[in-house]
C-alpha positions as CSV (number, residue, x, y, z in Angstrom):
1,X,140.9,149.8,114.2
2,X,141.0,150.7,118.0
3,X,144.6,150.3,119.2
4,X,143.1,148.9,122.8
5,X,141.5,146.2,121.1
6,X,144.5,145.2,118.7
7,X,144.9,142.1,120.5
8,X,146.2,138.8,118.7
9,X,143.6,135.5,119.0
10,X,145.0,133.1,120.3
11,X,145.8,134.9,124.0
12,X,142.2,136.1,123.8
13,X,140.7,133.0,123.7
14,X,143.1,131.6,126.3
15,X,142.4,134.7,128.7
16,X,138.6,134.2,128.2
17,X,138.4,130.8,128.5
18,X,136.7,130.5,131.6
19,X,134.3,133.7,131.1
20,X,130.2,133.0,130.8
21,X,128.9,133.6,127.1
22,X,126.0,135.9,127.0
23,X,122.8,133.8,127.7
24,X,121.5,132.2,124.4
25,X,118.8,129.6,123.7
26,X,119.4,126.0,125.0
27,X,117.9,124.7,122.3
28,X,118.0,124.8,119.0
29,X,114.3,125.0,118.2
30,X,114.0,128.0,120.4
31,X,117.4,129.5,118.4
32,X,116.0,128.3,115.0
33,X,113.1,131.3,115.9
34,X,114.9,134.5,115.6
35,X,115.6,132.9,111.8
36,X,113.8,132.1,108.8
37,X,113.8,128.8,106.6
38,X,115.2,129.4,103.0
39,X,115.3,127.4,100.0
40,X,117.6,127.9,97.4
41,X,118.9,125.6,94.2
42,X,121.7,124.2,93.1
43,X,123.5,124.4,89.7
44,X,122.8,120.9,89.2
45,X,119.5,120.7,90.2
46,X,119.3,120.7,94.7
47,X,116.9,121.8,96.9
48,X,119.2,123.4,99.6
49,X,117.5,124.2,102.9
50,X,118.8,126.2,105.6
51,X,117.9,129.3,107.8
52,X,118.7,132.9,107.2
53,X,119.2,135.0,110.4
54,X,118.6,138.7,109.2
55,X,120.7,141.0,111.5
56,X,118.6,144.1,112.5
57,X,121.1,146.6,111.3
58,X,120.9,146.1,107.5
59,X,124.0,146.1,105.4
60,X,125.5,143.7,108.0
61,X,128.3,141.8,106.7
62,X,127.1,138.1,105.8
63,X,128.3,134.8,107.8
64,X,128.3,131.2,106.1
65,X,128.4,128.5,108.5
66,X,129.6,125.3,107.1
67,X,128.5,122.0,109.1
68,X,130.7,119.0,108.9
69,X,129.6,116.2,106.3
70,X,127.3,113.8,108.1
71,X,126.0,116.5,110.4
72,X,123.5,119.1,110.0
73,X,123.0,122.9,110.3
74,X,120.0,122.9,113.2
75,X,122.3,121.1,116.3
76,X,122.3,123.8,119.2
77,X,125.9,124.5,118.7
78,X,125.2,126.0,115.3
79,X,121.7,127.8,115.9
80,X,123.2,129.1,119.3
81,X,126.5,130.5,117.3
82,X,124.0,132.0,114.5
83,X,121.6,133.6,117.3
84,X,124.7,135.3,118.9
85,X,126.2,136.4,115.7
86,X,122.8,138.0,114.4
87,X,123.2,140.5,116.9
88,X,125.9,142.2,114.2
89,X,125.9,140.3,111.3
90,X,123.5,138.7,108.8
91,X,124.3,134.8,108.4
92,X,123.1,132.0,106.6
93,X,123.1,128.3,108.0
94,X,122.5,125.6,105.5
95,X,122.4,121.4,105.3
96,X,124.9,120.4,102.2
97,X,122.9,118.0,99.4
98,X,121.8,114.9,101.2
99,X,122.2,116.1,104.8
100,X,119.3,117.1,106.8
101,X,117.0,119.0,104.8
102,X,118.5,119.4,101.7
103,X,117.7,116.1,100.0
104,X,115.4,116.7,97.3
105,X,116.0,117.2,93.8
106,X,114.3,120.0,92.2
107,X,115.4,119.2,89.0
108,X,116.3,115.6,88.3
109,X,116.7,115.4,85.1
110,X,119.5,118.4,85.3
111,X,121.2,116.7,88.5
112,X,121.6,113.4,87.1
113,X,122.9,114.5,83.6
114,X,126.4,115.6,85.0
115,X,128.3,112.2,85.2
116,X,129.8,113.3,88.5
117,X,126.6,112.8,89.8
118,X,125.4,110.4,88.3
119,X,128.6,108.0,88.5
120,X,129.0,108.9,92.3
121,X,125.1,109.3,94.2
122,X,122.8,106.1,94.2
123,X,119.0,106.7,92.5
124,X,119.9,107.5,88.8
125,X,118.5,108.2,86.5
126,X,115.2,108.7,88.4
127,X,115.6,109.2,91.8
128,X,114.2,112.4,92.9
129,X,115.7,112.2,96.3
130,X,119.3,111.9,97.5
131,X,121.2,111.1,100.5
132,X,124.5,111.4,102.3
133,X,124.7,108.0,103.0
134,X,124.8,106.9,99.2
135,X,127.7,109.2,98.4
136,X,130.4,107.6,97.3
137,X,133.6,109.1,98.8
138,X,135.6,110.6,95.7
139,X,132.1,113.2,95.4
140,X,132.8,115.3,98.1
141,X,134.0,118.0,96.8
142,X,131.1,118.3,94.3
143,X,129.5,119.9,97.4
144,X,130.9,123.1,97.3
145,X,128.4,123.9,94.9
146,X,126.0,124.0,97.8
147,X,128.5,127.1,98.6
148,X,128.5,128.6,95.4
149,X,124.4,128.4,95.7
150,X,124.8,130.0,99.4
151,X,126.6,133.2,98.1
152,X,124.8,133.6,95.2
153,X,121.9,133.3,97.4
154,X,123.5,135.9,100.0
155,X,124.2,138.4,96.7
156,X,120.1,138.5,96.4
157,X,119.6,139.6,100.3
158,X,122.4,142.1,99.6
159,X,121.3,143.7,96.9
160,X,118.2,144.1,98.8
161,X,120.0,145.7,101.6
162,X,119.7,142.6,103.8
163,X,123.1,141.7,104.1
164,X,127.1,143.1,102.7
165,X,128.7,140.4,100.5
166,X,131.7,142.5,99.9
167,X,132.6,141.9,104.1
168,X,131.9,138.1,104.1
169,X,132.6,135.3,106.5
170,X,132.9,131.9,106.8
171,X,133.4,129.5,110.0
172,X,133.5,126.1,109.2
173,X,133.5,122.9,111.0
174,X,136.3,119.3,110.1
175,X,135.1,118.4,106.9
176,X,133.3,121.3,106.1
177,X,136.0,123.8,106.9
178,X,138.1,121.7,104.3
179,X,134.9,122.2,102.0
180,X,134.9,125.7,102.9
181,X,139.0,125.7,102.3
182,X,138.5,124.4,98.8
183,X,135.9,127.2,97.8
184,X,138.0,130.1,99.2
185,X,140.8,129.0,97.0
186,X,138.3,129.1,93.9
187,X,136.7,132.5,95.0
188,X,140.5,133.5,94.8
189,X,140.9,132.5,91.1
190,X,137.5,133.7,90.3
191,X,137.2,137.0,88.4
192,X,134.2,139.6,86.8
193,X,134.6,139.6,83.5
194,X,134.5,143.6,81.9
195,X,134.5,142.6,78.8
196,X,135.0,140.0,75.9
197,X,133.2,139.1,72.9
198,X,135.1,140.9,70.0
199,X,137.3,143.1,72.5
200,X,140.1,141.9,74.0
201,X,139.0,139.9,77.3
202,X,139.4,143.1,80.5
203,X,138.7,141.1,84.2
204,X,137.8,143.6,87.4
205,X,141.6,143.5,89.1
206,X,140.3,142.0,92.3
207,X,139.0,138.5,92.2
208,X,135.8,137.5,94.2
209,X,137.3,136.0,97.0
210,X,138.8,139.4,98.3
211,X,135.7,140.2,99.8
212,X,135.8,137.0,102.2
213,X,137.6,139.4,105.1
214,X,137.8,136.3,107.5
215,X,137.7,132.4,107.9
216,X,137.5,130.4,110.6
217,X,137.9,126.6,110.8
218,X,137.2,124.7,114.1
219,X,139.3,121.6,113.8
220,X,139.7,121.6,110.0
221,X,140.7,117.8,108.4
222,X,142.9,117.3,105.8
223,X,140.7,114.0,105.2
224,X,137.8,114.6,102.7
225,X,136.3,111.3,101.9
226,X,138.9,108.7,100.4
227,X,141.8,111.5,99.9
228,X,144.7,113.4,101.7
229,X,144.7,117.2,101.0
230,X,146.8,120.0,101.8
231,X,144.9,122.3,103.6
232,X,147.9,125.5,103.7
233,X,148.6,124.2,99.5
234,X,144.8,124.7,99.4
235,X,144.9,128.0,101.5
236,X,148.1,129.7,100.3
237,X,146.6,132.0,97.9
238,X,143.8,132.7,99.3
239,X,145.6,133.0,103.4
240,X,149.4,133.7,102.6
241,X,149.0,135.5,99.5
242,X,145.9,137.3,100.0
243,X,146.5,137.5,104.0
244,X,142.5,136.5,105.0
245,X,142.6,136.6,108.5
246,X,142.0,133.0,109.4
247,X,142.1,131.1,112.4
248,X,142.3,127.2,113.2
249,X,140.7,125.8,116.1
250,X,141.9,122.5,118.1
251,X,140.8,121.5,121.9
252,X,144.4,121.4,123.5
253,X,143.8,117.1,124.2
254,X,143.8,117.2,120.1
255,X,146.9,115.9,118.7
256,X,146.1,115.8,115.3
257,X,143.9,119.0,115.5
258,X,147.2,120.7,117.2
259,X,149.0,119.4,114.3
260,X,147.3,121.0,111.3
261,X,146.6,124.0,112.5
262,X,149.9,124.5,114.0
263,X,150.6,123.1,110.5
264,X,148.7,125.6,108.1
265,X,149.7,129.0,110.3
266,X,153.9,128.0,110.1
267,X,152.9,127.7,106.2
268,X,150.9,131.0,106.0
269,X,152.5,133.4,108.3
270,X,156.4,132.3,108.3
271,X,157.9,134.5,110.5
272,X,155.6,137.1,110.7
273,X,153.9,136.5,113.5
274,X,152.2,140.1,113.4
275,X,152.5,142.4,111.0
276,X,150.0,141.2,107.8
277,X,149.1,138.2,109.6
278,X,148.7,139.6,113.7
279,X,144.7,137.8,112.7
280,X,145.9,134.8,111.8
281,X,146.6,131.9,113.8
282,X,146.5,128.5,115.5
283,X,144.6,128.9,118.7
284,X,144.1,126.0,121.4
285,X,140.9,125.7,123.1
286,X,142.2,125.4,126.9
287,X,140.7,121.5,128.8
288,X,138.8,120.9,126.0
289,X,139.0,116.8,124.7
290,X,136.2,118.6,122.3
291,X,136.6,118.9,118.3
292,X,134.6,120.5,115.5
293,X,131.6,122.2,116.1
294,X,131.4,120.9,119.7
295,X,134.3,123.5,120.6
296,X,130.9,125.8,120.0
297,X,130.0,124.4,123.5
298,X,129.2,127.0,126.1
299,X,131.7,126.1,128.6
300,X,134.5,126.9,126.1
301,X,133.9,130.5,125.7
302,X,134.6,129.9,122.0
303,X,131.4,131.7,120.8
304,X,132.4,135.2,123.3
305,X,135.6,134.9,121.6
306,X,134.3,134.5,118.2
307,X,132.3,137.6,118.7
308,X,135.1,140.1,119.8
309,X,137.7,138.4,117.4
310,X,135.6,139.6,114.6
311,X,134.7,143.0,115.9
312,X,138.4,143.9,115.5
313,X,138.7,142.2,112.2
314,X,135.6,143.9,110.7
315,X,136.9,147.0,111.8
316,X,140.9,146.0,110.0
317,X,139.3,144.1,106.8
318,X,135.5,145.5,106.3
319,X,134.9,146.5,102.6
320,X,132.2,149.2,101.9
321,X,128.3,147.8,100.8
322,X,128.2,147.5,97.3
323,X,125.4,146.5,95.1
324,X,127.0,143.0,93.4
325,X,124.4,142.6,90.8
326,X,125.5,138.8,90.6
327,X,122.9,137.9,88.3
328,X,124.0,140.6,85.3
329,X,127.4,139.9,85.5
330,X,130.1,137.6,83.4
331,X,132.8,135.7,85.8
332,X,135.4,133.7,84.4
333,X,138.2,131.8,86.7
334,X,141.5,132.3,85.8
335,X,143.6,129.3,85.8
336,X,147.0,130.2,85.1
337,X,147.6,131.5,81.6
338,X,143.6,129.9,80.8
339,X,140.4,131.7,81.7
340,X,137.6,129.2,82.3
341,X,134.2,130.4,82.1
342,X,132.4,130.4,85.5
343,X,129.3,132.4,84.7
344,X,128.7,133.1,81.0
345,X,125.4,135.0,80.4
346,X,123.1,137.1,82.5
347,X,120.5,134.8,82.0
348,X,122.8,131.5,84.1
349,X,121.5,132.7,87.9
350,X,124.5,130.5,89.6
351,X,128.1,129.7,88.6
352,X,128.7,126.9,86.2
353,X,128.4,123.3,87.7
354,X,132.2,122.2,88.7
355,X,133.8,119.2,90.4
356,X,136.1,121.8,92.4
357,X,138.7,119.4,91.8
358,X,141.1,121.6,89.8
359,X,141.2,124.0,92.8
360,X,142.5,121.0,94.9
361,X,146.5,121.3,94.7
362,X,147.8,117.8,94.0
């Protein structure tokens, strides 16, 4: 890491508020160009849409942005953030199940077998389509499935040299950052199993979520549908324990934003302000009334600052390429004393279907 750029966030993004981003496309059909559309399914059964923006330097690490729930992934703030970031990473933009493009079922007979499904999404048993709008609340966090999809999705275009899944990143927006929260914890608890069968079980001694190098949340919510969640319970492990750089996002006329993210780096860093933590922390986005993925707006300079943070992070946290070979391997999550089996046989091309709830601290 280059000592003259070992500079903590939050006065970066304070000192550059008022800078000019480098000039990107005003609208997000024009930014949707320098991608391509993808498709991808679900465990369960969903077509997931998005668009893959393929850096130009191979091996790039890989970006998963993560929309809020009732938006989309194609508004200009996200195709304008992807667009700038392709310039050093790879990164994938998606629409969770029933937003945007993402409501068709590929397989309805395998969606609408789970009960989770089926008791919470409106069209069973036949419907072949599905929509945010008929979710019921409590189903939420079924959706980080969509994320489980995205990765394993990413671990294809790595092992084709398109992308590096062992340096990933994740910026997610209110209800999606929370999303995103959720699955961070799991990656945390999720291990490759060596071995098993007749031998005694042997799990590789770093889980999966160790090659997530950095988060950030732009206003994260600790509502998800009907509930209250603890986002720094949910983020201990992976944040405090595992020390992920992370930041939290607010506009400074934010009160509740200010609060959690104030909130979750007290909980992760203590009194470390440097140290382990010196890329973690609660940064306010100076005049800004804005929230979510509007704090992507241009006048912000939240997008320049994006860029540089995670230049010096990359250089701190960035694990070597490796070929992940997702589809040949066993992973199991370890739940305290209890593995539960994530991935069984080479043959499954995704993790198992899950309700994420057990990853939820209650």
């Amino acid at each position: 890491m280059r000592g003259a750029r070992c500079w903590f966030l939050g006065v970066v993004l304070l000192t550059i508020a008022s800078l000019s981003l480098v000039q990107t496309p005003s609208a997000g059909q024009d930014a949707d160009s320098k991608g391509e559309k993808v498709r991808f399914h679900t465990v369960d059964g969903v077509e997931i849409v998005g668009t893959y923006y393929p850096s130009a330097r191979g091996k790039a690490p890989a970006v998963i942005l993560l929309h809020a729930l009732g938006d989309h992934s194609r508004t200009n703030a996200w195709t304008n953030l992807a667009v700038e970031l392709q310039k050093k990473y790879s990164v994938l933009a998606f629409d969770f199940r029933g937003h945007g493009n993402s409501k068709n079922l590929s397989d309805a007979t395998e969606f609408w077998k789970h009960p989770i499904n089926k008791n919470n999404v409106k069209g069973a048993p036949k419907g072949t389509e599905i929509d945010y709008q008929n979710m019921r609340k409590e189903y939420f966090p079924a959706l980080i499935n969509d994320i489980a999809a995205a990765r394993a999705y990413l671990e294809g275009r790595n092992d084709a040299r398109d992308c590096n899944t062992s340096s990933m990143i994740v910026i997610g927006a209110e209800s999606g950052a929370t999303l995103g929260a959720i699955w961070l914890n799991s990656e945390w608890l999720r291990y490759q199993q060596l071995s098993g069968g007749f031998a005694p079980t042997q799990l590789n001694k770093t889980p999966e979520g160790k090659d997530v190098i950095a988060a950030i949340w732009l206003t994260p919510t600790t509502k998800l549908g009907s509930r209250t969640v603890s986002l720094s319970q949910i983020l201990d492990l992976p944040a405090r324990i595992g020390k992920t750089p992370m930041t939290f996002l607010y506009g400074d006329a934010d009160a509740s934003g200010k609060t959690i993210a104030k909130g979750c780096e007290k909980a992760i860093k203590g009194a470390d302000a440097k140290g382990d933590y010196k890329y973690t922390a609660a940064v306010k986005i100076p005049d800004s009334k804005l929230a979510g993925a509007n704090l992507l707006q241009k006048s912000t300079g939240t997008t320049k600052s994006i860029m540089e943070y995670l230049e010096d992070v990359v250089d701190f946290k960035g694990n070597a390429w490796a070929e992940r070979d997702f589809r040949k391997s066993f992973y199991v999550w370890r739940m305290g004393n209890s593995l539960v089996n994530a991935k069984t046989a080479p043959t499954e091309k995704l993790l198992a279907f899950d309700t994420y709830e057990k990853f939820i601290p209650k």
